[in-house]
N, CA, C and O atoms as CSV, one atom per row, in Angstrom:
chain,resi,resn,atom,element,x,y,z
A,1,UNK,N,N,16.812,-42.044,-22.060
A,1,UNK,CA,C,16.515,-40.992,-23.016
A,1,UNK,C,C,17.795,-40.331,-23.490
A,1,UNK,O,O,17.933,-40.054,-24.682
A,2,UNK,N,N,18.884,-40.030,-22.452
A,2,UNK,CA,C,19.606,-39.431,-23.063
A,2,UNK,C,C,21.046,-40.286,-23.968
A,2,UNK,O,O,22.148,-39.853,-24.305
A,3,UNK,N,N,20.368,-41.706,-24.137
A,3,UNK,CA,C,21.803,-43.003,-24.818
A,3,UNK,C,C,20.594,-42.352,-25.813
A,3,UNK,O,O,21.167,-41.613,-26.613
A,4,UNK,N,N,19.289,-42.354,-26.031
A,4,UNK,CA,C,18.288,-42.399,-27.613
A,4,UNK,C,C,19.362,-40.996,-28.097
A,4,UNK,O,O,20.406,-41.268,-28.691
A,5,UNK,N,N,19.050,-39.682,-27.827
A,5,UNK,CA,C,19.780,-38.937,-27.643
A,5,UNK,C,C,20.995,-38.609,-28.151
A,5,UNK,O,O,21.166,-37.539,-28.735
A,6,UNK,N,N,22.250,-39.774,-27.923
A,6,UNK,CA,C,23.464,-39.470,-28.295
A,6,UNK,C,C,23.547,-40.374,-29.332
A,6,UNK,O,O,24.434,-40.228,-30.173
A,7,UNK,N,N,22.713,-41.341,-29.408
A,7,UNK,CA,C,22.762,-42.446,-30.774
A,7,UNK,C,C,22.421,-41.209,-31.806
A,7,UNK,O,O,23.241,-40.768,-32.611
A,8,UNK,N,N,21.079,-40.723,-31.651
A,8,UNK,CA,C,20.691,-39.367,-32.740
A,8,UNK,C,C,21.376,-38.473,-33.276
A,8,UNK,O,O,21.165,-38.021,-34.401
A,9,UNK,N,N,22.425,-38.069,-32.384
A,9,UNK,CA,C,22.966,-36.925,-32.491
A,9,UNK,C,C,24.117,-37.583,-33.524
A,9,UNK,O,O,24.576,-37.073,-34.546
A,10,UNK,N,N,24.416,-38.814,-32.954
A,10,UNK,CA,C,25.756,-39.486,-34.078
A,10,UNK,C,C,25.775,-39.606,-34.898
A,10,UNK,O,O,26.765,-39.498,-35.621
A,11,UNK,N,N,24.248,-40.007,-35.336
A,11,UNK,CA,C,23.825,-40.409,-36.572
A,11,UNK,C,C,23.478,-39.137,-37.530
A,11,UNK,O,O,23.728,-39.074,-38.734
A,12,UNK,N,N,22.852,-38.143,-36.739
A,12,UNK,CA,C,23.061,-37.183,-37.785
A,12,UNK,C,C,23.956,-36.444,-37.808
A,12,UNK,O,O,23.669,-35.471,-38.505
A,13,UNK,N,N,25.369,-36.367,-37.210
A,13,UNK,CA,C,26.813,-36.197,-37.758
A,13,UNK,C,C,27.421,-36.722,-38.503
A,13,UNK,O,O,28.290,-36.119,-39.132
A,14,UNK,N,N,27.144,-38.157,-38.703
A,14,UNK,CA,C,27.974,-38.956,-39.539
A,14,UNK,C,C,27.216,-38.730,-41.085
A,14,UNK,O,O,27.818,-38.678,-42.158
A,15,UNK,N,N,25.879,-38.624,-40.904
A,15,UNK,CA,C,24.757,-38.283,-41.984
A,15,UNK,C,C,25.152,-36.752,-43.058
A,15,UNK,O,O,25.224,-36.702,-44.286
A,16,UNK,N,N,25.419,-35.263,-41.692
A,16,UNK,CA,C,26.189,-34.204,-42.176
A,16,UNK,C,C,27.087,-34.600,-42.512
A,16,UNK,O,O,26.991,-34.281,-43.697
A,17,UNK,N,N,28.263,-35.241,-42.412
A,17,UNK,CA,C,29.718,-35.184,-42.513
A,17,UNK,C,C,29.818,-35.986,-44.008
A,17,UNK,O,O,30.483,-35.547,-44.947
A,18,UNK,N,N,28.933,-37.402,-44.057
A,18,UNK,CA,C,29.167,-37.712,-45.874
A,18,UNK,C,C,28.599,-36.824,-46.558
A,18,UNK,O,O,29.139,-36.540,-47.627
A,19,UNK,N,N,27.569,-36.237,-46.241
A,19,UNK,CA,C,26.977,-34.962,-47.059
A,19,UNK,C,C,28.272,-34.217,-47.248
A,19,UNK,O,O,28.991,-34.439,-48.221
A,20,UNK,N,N,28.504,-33.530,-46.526
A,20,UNK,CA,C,29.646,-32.584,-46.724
A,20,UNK,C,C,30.647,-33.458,-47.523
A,20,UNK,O,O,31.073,-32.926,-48.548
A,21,UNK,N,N,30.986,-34.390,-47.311
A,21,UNK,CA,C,32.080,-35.132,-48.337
A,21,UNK,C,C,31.626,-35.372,-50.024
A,21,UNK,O,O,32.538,-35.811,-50.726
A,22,UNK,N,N,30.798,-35.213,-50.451
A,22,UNK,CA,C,29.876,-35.663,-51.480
A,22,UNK,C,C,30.113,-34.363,-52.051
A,22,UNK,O,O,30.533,-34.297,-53.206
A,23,UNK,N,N,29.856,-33.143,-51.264
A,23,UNK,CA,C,29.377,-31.751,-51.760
A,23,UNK,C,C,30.825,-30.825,-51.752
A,23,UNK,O,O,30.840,-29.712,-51.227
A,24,UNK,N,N,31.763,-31.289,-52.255
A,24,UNK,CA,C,33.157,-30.749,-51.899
A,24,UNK,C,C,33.537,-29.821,-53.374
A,24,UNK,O,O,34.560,-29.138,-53.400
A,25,UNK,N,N,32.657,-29.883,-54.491
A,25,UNK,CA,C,32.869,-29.315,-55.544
A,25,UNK,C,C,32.950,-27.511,-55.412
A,25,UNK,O,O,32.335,-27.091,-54.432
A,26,UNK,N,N,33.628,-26.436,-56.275
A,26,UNK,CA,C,33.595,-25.652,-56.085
A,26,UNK,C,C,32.289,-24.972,-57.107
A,26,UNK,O,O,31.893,-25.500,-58.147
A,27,UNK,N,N,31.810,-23.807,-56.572
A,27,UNK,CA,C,30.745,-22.895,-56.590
A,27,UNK,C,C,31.076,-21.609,-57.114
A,27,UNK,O,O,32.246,-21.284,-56.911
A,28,UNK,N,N,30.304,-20.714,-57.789
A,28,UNK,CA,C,30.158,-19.660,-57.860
A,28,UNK,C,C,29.438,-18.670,-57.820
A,28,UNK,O,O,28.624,-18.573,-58.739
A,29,UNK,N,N,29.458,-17.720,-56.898
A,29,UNK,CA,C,28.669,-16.683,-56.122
A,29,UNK,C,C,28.573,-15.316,-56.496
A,29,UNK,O,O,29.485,-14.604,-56.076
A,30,UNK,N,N,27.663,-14.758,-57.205
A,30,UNK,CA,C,27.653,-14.303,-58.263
A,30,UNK,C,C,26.721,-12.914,-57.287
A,30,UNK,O,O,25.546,-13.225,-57.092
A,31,UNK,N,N,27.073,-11.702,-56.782
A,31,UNK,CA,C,26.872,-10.411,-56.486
A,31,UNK,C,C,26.530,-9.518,-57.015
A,31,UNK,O,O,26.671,-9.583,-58.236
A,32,UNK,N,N,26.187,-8.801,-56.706
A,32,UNK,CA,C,25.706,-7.034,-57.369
A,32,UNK,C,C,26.937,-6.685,-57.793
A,32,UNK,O,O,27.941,-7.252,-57.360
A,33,UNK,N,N,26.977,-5.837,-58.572
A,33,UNK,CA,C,28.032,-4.993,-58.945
A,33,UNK,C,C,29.055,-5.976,-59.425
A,33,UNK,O,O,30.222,-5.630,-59.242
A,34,UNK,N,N,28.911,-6.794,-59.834
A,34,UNK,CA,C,29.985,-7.963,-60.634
A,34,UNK,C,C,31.082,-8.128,-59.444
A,34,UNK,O,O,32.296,-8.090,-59.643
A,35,UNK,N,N,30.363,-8.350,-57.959
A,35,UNK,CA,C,31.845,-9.471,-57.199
A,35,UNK,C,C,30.607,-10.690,-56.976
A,35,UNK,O,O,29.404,-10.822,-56.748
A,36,UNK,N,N,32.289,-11.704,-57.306
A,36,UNK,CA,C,31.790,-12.737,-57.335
A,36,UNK,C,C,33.214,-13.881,-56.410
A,36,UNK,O,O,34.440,-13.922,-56.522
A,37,UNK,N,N,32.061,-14.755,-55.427
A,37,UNK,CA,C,32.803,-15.488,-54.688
A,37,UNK,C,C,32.578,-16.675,-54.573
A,37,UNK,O,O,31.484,-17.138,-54.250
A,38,UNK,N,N,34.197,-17.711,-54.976
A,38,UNK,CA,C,34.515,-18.464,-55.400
A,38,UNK,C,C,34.388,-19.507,-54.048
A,38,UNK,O,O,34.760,-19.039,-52.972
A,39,UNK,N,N,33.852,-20.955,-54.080
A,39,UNK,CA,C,34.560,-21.480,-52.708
A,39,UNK,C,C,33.724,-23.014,-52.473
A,39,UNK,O,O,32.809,-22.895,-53.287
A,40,UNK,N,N,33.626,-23.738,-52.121
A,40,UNK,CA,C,33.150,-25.649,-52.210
A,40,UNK,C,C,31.421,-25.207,-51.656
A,40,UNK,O,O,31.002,-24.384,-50.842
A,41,UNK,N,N,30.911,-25.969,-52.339
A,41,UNK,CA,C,29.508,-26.201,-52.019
A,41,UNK,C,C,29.099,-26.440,-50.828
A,41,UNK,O,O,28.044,-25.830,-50.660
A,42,UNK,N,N,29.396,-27.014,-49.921
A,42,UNK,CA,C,29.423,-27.346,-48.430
A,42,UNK,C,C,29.694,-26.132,-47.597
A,42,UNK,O,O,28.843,-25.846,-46.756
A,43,UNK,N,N,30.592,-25.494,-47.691
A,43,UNK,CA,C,30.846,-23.887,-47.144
A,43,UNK,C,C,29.769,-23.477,-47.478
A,43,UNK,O,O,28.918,-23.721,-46.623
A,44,UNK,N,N,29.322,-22.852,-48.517
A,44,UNK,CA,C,28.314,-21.948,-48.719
A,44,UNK,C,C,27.383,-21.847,-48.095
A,44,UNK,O,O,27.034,-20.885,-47.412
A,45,UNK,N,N,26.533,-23.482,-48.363
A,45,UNK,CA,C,25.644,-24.154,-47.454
A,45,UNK,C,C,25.700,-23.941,-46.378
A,45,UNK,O,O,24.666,-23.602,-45.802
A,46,UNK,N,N,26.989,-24.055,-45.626
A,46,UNK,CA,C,27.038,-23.402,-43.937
A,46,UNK,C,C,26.515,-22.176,-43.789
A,46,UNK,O,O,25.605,-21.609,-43.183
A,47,UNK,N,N,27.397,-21.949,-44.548
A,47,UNK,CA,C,27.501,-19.542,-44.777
A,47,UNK,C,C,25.568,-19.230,-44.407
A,47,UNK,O,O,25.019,-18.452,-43.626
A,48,UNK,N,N,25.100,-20.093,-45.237
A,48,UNK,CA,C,23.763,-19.361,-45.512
A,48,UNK,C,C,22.991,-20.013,-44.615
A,48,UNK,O,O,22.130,-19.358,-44.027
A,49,UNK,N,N,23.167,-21.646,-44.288
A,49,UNK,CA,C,22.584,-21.760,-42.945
A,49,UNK,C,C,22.397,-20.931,-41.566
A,49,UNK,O,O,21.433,-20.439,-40.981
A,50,UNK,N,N,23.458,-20.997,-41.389
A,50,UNK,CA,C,24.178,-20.069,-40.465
A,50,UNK,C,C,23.262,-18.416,-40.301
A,50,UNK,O,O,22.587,-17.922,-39.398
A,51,UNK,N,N,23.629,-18.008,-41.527
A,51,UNK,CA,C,23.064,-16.499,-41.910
A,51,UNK,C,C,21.508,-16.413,-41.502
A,51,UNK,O,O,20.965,-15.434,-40.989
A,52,UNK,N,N,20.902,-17.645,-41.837
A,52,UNK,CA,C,19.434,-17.775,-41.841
A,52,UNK,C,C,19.089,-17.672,-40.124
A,52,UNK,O,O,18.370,-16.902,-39.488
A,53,UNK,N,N,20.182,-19.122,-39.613
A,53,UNK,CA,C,19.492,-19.002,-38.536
A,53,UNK,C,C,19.613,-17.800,-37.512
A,53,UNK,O,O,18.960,-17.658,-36.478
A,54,UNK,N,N,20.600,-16.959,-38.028
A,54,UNK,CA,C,20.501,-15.958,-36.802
A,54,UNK,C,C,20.062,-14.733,-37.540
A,54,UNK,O,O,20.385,-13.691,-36.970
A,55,UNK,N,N,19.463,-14.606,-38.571
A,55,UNK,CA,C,18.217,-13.952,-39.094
A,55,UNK,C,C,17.086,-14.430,-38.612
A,55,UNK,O,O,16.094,-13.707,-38.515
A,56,UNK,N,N,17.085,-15.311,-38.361
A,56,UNK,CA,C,15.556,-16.111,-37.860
A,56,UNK,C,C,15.698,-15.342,-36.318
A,56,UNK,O,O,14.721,-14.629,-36.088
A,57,UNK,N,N,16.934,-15.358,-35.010
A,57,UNK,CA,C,16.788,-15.345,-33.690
A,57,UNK,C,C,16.365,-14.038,-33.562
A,57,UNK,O,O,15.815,-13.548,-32.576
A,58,UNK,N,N,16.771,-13.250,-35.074
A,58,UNK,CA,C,16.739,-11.317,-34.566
A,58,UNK,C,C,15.535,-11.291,-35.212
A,58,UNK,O,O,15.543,-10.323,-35.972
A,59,UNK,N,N,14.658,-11.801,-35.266
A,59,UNK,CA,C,13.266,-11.475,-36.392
A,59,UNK,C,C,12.320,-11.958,-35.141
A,59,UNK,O,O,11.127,-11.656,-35.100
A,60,UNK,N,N,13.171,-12.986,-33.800
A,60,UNK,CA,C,11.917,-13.694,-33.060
A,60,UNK,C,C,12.250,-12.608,-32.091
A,60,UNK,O,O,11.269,-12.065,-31.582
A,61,UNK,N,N,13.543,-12.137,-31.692
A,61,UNK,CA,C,14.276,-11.595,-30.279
A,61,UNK,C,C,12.998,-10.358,-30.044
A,61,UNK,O,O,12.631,-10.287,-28.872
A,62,UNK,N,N,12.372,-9.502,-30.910
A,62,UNK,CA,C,10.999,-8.376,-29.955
A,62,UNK,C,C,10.196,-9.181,-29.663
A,62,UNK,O,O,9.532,-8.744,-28.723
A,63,UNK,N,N,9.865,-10.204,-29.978
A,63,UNK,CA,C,8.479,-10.952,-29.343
A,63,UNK,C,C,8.877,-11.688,-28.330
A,63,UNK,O,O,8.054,-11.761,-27.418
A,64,UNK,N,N,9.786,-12.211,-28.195
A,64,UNK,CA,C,10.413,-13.007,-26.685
A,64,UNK,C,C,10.353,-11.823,-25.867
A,64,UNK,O,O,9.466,-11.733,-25.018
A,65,UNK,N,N,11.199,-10.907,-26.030
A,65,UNK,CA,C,10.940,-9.702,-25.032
A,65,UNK,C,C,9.884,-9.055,-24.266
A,65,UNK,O,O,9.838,-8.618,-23.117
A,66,UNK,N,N,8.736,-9.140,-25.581
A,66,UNK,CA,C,7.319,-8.470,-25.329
A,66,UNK,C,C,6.945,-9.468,-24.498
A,66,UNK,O,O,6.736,-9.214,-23.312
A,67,UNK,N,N,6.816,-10.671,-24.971
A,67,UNK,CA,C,6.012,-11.470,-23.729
A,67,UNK,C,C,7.125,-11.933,-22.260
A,67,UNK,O,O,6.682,-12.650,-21.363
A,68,UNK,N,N,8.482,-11.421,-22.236
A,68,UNK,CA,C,8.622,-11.369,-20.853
A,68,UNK,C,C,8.321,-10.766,-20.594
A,68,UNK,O,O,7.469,-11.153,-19.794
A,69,UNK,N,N,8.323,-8.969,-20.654
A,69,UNK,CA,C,7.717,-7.875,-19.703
A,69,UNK,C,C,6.276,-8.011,-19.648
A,69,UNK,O,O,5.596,-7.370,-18.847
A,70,UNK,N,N,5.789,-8.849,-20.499
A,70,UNK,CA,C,4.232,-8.894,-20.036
A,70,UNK,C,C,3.849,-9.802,-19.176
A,70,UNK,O,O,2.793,-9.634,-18.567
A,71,UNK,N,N,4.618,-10.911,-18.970
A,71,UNK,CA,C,4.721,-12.049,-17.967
A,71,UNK,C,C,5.173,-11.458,-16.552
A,71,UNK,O,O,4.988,-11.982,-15.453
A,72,UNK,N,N,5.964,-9.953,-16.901
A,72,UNK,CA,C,6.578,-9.875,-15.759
A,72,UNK,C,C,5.580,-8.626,-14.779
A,72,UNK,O,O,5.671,-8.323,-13.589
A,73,UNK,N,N,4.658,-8.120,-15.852
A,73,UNK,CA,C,3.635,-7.275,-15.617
A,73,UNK,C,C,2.614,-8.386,-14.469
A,73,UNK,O,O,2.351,-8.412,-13.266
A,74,UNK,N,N,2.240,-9.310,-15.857
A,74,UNK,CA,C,1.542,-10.045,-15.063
A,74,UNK,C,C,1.220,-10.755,-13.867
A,74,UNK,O,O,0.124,-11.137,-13.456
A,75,UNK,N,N,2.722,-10.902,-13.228
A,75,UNK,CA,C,3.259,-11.352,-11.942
A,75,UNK,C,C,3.132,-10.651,-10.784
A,75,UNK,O,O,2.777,-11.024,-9.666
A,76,UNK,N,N,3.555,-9.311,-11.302
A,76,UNK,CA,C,3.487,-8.071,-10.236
A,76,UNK,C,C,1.789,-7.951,-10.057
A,76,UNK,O,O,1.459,-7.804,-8.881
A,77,UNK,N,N,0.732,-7.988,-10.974
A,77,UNK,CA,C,-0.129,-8.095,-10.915
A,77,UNK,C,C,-1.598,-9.109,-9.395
A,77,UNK,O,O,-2.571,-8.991,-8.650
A,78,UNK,N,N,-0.367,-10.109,-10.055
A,78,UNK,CA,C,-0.873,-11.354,-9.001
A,78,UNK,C,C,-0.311,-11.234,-7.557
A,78,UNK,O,O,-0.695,-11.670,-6.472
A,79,UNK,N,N,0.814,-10.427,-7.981
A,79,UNK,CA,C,1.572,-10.487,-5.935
A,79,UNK,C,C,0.349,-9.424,-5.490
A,79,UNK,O,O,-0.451,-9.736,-4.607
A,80,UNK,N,N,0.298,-8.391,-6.053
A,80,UNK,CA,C,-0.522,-7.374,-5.930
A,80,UNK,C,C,-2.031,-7.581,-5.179
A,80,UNK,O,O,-2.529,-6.996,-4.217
A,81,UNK,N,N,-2.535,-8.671,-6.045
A,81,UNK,CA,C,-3.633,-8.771,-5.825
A,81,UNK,C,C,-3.907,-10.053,-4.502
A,81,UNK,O,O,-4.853,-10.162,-3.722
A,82,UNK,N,N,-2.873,-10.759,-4.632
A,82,UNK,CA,C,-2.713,-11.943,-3.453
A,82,UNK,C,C,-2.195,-11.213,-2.100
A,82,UNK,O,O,-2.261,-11.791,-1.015
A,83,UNK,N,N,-1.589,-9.686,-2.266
A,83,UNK,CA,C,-1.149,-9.009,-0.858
A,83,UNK,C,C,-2.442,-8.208,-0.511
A,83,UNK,O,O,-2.708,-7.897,0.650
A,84,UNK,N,N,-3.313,-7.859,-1.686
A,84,UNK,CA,C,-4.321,-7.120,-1.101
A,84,UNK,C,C,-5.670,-8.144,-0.850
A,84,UNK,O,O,-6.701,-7.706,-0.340
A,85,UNK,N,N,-5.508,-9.668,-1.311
A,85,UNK,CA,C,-6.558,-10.420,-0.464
A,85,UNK,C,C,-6.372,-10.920,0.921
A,85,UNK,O,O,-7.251,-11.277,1.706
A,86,UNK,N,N,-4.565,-10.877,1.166
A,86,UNK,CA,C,-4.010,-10.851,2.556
A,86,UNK,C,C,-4.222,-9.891,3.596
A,86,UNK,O,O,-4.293,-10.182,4.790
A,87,UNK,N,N,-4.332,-8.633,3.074
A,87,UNK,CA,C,-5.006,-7.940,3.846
A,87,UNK,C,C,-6.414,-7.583,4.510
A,87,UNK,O,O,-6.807,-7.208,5.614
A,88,UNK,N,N,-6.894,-7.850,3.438
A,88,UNK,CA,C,-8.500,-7.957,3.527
A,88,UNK,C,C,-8.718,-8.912,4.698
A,88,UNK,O,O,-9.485,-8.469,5.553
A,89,UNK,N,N,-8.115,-10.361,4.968
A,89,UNK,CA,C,-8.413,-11.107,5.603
A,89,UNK,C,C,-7.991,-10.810,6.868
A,89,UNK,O,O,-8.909,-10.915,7.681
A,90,UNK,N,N,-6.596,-10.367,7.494
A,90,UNK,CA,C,-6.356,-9.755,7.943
A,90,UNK,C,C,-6.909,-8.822,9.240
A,90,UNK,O,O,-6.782,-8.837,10.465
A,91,UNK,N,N,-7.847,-7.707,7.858
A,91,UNK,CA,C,-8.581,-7.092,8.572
A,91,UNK,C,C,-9.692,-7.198,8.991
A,91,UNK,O,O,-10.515,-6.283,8.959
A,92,UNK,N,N,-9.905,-8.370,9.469
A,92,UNK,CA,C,-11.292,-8.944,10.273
A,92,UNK,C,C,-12.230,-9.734,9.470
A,92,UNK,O,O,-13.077,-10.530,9.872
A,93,UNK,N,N,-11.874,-9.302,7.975
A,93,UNK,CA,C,-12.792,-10.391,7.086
A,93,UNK,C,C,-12.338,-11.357,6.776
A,93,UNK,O,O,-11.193,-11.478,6.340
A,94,UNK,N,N,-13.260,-12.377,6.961
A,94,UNK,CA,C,-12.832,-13.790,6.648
A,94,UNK,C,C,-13.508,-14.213,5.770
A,94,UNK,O,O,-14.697,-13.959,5.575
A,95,UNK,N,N,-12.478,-15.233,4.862
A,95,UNK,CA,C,-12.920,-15.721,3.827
A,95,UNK,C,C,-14.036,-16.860,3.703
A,95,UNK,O,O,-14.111,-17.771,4.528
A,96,UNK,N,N,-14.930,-16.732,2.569
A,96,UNK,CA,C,-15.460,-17.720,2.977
A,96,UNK,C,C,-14.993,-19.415,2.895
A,96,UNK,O,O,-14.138,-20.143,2.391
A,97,UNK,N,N,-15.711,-19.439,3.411
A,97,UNK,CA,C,-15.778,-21.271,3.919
A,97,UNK,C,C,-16.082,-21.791,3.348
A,97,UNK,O,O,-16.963,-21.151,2.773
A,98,UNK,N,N,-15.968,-23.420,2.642
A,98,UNK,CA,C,-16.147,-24.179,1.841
A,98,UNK,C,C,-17.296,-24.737,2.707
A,98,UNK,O,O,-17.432,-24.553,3.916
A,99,UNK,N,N,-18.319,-25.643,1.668
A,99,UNK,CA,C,-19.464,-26.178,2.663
A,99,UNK,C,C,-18.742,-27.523,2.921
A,99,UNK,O,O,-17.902,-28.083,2.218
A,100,UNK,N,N,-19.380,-27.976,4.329
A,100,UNK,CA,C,-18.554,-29.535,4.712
A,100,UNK,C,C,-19.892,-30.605,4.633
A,100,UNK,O,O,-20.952,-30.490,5.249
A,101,UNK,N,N,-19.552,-31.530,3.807
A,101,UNK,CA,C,-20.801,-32.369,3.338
A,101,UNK,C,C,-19.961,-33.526,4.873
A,101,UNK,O,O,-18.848,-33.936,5.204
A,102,UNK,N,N,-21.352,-33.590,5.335
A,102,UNK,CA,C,-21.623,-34.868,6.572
A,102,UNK,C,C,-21.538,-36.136,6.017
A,102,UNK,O,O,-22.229,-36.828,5.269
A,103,UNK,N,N,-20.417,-36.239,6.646
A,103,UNK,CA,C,-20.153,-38.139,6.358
A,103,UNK,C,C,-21.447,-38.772,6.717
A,103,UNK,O,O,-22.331,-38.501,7.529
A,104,UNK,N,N,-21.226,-39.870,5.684
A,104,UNK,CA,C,-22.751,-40.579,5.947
A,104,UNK,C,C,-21.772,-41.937,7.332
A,104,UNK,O,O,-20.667,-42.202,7.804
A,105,UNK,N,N,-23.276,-42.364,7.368
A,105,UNK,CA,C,-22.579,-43.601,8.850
A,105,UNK,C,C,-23.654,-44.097,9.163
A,105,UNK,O,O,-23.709,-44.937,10.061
């Protein structure tokens, strides 16, 4: 799995990299207030990749959070409830018993 893996990964470097060679023309980036920035098509493309994806990590980062402390709620929950069926048993009550089906013979 991990030769499938590094064949993939090559192939779509060598795949980015003529892209990027193809896309070497310059651009213009055209702002509020009349600034405007000059610079190869391939940059940009990064710039805003880039921009996106870690707009994307801060748009997911409260919901990863929310569901650890709720995972972590949930945990404390279960020790909770697995220390207070430990006790129960413990204290003289026993759990019940599974029924035992009689081998046939």
């Amino acid at each position: 799995m991990k030769f499938v893996s590094t064949i993939a990964g090559c192939l779509l470097f060598v795949l980015f990299f003529f892209f990027a060679l193809k896309n070497t023309g310059q651009v213009d980036l055209h702002f509020f207030l009349g600034y405007e920035l000059r610079g190869p098509l391939v940059l940009m493309l990064l710039a805003f990749f880039i921009a996106g994806a870690f707009l994307g990590i801060l748009a997911v980062t409260p919901t990863v959070f929310r569901h650890r402390r709720e995972s972590s709620q949930h945990k404390n929950t279960i020790q909770a409830l697995q220390n207070a069926a430990g006790t129960a048993t413990a204290g003289g009550i026993q759990a019940p018993q599974p029924d035992s089906v009689a081998p046939r013979g």
